[in-house]
Backbone bond lengths (Angstrom), bond angles and torsions (degrees), N, CA, C in turn:
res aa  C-N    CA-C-N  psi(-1)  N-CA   C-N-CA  omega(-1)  CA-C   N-CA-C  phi
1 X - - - 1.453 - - 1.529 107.91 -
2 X 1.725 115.34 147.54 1.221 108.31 -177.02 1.208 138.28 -77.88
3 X 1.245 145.93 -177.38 1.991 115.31 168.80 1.280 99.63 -72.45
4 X 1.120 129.98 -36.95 1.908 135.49 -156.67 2.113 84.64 -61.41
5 X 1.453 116.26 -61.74 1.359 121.37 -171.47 1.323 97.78 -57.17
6 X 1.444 125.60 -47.05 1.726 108.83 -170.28 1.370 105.38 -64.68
7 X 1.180 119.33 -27.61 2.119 110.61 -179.94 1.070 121.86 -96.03
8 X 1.617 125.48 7.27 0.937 134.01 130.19 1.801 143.53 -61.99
9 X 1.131 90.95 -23.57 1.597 110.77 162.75 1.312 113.52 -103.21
10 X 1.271 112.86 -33.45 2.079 90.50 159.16 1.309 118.06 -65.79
11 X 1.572 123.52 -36.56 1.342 111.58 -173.37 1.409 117.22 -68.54
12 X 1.670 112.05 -22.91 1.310 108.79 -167.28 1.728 104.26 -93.33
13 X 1.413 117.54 -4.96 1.276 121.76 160.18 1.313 114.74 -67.46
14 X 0.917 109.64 -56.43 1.685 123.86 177.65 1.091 123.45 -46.56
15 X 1.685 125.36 -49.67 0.883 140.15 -163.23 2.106 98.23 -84.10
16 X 1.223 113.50 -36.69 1.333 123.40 165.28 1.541 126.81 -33.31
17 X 1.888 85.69 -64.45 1.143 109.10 174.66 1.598 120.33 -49.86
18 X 0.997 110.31 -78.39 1.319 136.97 168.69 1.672 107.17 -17.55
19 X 1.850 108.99 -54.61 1.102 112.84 168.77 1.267 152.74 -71.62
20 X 1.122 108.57 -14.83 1.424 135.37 149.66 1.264 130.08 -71.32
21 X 1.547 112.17 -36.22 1.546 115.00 156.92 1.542 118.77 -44.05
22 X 1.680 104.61 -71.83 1.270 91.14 162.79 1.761 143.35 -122.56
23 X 1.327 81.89 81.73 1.528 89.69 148.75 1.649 95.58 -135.88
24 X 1.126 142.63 23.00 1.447 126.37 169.66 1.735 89.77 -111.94
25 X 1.113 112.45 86.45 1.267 110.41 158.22 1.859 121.93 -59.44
26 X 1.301 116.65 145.46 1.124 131.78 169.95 1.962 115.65 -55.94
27 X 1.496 93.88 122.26 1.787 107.05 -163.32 2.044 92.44 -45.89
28 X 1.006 114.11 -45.83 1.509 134.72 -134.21 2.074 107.15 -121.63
29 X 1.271 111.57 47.97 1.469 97.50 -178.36 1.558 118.45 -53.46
30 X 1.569 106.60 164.25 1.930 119.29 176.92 1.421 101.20 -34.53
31 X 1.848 104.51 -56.72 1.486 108.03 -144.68 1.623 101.71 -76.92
32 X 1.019 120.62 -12.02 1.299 118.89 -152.24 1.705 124.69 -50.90
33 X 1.237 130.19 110.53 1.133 145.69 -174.30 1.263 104.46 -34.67
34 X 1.787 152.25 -18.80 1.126 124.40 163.65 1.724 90.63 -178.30
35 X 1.255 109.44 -143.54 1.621 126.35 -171.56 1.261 102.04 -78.60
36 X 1.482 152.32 136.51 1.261 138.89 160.29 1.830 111.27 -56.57
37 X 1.471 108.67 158.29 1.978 98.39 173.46 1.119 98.49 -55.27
38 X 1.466 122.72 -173.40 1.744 135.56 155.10 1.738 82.51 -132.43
39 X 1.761 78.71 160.72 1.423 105.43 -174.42 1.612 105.93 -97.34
40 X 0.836 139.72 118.02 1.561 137.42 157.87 1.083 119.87 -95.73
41 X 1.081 117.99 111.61 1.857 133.63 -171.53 1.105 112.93 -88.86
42 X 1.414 118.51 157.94 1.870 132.55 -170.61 1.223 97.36 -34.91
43 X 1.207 106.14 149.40 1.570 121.37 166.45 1.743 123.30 85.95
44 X 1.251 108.54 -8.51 1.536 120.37 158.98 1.169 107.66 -58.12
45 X 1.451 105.43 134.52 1.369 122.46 -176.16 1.608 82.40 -129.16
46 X 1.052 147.59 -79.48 1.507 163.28 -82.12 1.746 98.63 -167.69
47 X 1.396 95.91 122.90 1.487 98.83 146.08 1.671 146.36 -149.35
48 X 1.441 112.51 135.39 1.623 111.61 -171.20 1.118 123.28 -56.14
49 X 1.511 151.24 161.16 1.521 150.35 132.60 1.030 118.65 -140.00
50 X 1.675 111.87 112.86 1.392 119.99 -158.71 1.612 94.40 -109.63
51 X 1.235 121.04 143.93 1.565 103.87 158.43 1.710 99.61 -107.36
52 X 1.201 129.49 153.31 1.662 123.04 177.91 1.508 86.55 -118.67
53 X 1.298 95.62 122.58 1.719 106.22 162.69 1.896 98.76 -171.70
54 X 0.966 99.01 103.71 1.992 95.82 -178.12 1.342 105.83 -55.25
55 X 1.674 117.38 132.16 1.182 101.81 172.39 1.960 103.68 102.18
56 X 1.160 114.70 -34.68 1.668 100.35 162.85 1.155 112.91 -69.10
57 X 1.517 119.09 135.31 1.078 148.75 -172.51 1.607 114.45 -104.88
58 X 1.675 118.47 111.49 1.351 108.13 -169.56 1.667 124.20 -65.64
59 X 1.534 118.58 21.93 1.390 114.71 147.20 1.245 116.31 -102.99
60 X 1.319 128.20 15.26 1.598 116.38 161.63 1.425 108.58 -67.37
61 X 1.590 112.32 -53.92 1.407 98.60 -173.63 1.384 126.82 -115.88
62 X 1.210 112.30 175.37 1.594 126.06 -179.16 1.313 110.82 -103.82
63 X 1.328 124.39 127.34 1.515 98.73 166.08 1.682 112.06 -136.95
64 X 1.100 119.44 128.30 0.881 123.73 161.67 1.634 152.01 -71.89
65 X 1.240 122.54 128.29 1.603 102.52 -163.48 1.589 107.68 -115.23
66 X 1.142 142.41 113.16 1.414 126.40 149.92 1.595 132.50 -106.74
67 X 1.170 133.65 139.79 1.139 144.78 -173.82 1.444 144.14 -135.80
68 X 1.559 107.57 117.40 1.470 103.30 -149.63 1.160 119.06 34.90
69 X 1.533 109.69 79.90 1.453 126.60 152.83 1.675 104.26 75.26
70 X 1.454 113.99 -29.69 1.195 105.04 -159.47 1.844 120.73 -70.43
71 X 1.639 120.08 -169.48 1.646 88.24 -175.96 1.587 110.37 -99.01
72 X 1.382 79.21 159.91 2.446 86.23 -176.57 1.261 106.21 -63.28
73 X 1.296 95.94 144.88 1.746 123.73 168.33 1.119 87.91 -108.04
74 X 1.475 95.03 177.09 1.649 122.70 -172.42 1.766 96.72 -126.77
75 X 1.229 116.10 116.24 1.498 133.37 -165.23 1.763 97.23 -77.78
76 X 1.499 118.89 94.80 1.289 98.78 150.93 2.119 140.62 -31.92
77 X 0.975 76.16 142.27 2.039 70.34 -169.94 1.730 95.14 -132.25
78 X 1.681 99.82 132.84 1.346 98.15 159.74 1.460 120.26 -134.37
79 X 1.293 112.50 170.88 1.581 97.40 -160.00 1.798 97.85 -96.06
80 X 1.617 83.74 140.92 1.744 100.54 175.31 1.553 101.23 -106.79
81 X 1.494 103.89 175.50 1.635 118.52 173.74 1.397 114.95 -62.97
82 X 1.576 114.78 -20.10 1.280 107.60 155.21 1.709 141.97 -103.30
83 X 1.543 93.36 -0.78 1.551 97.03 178.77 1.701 93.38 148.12
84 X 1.354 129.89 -120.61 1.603 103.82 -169.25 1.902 101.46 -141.59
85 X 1.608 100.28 166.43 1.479 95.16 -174.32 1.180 94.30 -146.53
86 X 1.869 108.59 152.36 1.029 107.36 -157.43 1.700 89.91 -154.08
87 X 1.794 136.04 126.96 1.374 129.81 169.13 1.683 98.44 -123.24
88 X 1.398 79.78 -177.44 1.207 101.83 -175.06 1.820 120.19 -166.81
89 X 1.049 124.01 146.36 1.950 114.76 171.82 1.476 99.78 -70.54
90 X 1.281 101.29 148.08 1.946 102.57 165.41 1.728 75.72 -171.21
91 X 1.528 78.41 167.80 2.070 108.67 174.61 1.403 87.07 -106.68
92 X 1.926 92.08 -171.03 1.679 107.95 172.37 1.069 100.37 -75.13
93 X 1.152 102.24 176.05 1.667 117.40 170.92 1.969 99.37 146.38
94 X 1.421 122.13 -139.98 1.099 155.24 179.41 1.284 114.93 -102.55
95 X 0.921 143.49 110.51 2.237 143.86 -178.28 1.274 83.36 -105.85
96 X 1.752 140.51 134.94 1.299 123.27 118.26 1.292 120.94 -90.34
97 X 1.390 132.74 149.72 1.425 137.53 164.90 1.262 112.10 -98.30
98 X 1.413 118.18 119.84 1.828 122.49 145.19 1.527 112.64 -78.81
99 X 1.071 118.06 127.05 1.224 108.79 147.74 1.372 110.44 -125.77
100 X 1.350 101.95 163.26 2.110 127.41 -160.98 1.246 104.02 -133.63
101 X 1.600 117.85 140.58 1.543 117.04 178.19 2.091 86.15 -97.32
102 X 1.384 102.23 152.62 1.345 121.62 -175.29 1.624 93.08 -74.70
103 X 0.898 123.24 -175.84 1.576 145.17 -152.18 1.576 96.63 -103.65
104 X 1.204 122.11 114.54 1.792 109.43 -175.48 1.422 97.41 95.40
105 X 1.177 154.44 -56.95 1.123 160.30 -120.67 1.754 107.38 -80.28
106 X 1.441 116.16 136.10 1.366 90.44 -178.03 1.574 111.29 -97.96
107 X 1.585 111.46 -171.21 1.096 115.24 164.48 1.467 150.67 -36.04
108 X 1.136 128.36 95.53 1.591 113.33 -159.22 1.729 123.20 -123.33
109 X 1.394 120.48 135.92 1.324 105.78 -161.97 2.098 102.30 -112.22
110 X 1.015 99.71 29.32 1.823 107.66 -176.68 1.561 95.38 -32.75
111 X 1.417 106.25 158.87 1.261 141.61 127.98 1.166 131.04 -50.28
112 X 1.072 127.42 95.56 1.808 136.26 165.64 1.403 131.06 -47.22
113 X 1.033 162.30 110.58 1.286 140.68 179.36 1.674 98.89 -144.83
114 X 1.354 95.36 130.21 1.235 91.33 168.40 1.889 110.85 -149.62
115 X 1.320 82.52 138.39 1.634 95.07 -162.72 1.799 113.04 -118.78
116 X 1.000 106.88 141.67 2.088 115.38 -164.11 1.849 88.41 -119.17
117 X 1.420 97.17 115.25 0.825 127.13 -178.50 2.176 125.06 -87.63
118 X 1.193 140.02 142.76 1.418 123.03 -175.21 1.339 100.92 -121.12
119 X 1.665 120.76 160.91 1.465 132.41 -164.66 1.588 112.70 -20.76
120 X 1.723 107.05 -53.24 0.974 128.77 -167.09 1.741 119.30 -90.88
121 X 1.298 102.94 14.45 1.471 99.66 164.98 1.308 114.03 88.26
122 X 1.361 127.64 20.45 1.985 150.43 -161.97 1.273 109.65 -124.64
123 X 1.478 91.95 115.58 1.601 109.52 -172.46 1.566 104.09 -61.87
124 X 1.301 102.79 117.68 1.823 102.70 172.96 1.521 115.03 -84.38
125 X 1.676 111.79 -53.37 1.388 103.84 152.73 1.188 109.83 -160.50
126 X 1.551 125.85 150.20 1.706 122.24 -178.97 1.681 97.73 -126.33
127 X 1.672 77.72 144.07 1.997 94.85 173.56 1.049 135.41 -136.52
128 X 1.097 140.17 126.32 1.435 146.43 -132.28 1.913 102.25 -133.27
129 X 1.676 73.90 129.87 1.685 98.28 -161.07 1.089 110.79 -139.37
130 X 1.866 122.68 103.82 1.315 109.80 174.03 1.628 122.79 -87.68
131 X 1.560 114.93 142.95 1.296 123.74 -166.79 1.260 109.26 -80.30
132 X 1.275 113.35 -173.55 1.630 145.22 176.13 1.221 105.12 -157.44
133 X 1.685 127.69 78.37 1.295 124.77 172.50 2.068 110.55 -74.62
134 X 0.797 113.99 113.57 1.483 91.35 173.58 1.340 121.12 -102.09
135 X 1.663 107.36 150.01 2.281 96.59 -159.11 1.335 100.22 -58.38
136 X 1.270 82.77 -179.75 1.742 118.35 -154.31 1.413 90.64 -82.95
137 X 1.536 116.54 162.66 1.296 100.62 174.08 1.658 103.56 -104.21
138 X 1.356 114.34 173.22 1.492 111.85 -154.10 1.162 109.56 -69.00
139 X 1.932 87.22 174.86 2.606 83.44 -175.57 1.423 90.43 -73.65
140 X 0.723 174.64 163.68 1.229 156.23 71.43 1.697 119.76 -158.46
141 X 1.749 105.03 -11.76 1.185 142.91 -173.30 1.765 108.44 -90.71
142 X 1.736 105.61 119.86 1.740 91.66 168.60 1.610 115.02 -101.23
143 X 1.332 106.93 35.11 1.313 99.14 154.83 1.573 136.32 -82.37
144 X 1.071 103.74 130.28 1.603 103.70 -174.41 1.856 123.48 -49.35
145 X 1.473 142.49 152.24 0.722 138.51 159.65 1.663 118.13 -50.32
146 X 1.468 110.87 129.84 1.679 115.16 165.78 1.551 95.56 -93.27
147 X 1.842 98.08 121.12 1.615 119.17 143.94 1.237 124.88 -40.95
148 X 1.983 99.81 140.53 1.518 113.63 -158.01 1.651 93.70 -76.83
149 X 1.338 119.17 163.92 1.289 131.05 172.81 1.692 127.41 -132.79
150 X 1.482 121.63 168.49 1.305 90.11 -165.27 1.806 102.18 -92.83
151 X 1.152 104.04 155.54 1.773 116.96 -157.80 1.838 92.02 -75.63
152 X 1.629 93.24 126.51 1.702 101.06 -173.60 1.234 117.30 79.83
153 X 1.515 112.00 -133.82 1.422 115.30 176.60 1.962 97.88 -112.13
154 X 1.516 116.82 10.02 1.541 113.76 -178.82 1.358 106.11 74.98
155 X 1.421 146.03 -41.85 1.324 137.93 -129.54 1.667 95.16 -65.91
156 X 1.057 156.05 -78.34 1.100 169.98 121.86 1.284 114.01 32.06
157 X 1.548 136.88 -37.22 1.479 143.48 156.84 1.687 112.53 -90.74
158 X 1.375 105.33 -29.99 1.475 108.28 170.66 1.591 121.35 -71.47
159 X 1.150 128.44 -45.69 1.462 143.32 169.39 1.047 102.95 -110.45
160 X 1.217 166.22 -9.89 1.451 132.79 163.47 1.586 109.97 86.78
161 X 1.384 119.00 -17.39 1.531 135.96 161.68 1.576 113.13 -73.22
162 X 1.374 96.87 175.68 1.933 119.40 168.46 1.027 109.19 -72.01
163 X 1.116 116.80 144.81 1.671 109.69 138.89 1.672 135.16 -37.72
164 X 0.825 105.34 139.84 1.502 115.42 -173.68 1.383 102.68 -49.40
165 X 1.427 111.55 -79.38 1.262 122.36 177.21 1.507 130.62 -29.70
166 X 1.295 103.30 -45.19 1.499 116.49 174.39 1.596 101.12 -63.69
167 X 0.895 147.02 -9.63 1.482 150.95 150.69 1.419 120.71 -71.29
168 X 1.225 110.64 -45.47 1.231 112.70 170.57 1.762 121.88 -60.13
169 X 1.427 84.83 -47.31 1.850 101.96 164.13 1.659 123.35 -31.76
170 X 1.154 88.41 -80.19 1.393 113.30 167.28 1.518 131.03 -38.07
171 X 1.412 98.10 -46.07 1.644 124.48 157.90 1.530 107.29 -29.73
172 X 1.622 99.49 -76.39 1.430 119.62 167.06 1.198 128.52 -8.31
173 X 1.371 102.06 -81.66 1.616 127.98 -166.03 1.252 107.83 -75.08
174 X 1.769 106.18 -24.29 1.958 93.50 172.74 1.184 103.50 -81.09
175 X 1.443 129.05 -50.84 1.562 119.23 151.42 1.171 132.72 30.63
176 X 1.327 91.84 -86.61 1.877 134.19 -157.81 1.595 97.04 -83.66
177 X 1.184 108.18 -56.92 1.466 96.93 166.10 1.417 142.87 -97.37
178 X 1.166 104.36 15.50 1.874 118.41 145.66 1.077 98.77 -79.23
179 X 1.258 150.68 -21.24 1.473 141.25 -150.08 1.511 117.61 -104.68
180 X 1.892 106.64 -30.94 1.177 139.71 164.17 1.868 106.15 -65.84
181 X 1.201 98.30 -57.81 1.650 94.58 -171.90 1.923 89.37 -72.60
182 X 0.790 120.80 -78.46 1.381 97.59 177.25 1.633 147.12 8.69
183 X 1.185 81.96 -59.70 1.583 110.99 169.58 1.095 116.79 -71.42
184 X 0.974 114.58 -47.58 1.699 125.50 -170.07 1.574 117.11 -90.42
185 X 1.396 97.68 -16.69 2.104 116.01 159.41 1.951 95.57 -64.14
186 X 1.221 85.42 -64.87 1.715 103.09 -168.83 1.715 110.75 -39.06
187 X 1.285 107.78 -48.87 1.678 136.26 174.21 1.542 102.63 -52.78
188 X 1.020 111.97 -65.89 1.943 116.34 -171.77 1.119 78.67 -82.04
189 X 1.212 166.63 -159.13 1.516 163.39 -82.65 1.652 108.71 -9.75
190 X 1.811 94.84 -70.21 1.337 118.66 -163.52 1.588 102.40 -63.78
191 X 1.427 130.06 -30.66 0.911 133.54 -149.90 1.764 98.24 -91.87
192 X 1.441 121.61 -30.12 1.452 132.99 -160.88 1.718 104.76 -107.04
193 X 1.624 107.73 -8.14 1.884 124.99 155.02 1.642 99.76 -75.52
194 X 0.914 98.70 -70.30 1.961 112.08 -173.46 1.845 114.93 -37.45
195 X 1.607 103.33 -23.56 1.321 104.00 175.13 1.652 119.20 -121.29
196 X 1.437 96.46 12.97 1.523 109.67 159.60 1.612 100.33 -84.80
């Protein structure tokens, strides 16, 4: 193959790469204003919310539940061997969760999970979401609590995949070095004609 053909296939690797990085944006950006909804599908009767973090204590947090439109409760939470649990009845529809660090409360980075449960006690589906609780603001303080968020950009607890980018990366560097050996095929070629 020629060099002109080998840098033609790095660029069009590259350019691949690159492109696929971004257009799969990340489920879960930094800034993001709070928890995304979850979907709860037919047949929810019941639903779990565990946070896993050993050692959370169910007055750190608040959590809030609303569903299909209707108005939020405040999700009792009690503490498990791994951190705290909390159900409730709901149908399908849309759940959003707030959660709030308590007043004093420190910083906390739990595990999310929340799982929609059917008549009979059958996981319909559970999803796992790592947090960014940030502390509470002080007792003595009337500033309001800032809502937990998902920790990073989520992609990685949300899908169970890479990062986008890190694909794109990678893209790169195979790229760059198909493009290198390329060259350097192309190089000894010319060089092993020249001494024929």
């Amino acid at each position: 193959m020629h060099v002109r053909n080998w840098s033609r296939v790095a660029v069009l690797v590259a350019s691949l790469a690159l492109a696929l990085g971004l257009a799969a944006p990340s489920a879960h950006a930094a800034d993001a204003p709070g928890i995304d909804p979850f979907a709860l599908p037919a047949q929810t009767t019941t639903v779990w919310i565990e946070f896993e973090q050993a050692g959370l204590a169910p007055a750190a947090l608040t959590v809030r539940a609303t569903h299909e439109g209707a108005a939020a409760h405040t999700v009792a939470m009690s503490a498990t061997t791994f951190g705290l649990h909390g159900e409730f009845a709901a149908g399908p529809g849309l759940l959003v969760l707030e959660v709030l660090p308590t007043r004093g409360s420190r910083a906390a980075s739990p595990d999310l999970v929340v799982v929609a449960l059917d008549a009979s006690g059958g996981v319909l589906t559970s999803t796992n979401l790592r947090l960014s609780v940030p502390a509470g603001p002080a007792a003595d303080s009337d500033d309001p609590p800032q809502p937990a968020k998902p920790a990073g950009d989520g992609s990685l607890a949300k899908s169970g995949g890479i990062d986008p980018w890190w694909i794109a990366c990678i893209g790169l560097v195979l790229a760059a070095l198909g493009a290198v050996v390329g060259v350097a095929r192309a190089a000894a070629g010319k060089r092993t004609e020249a001494k024929r």
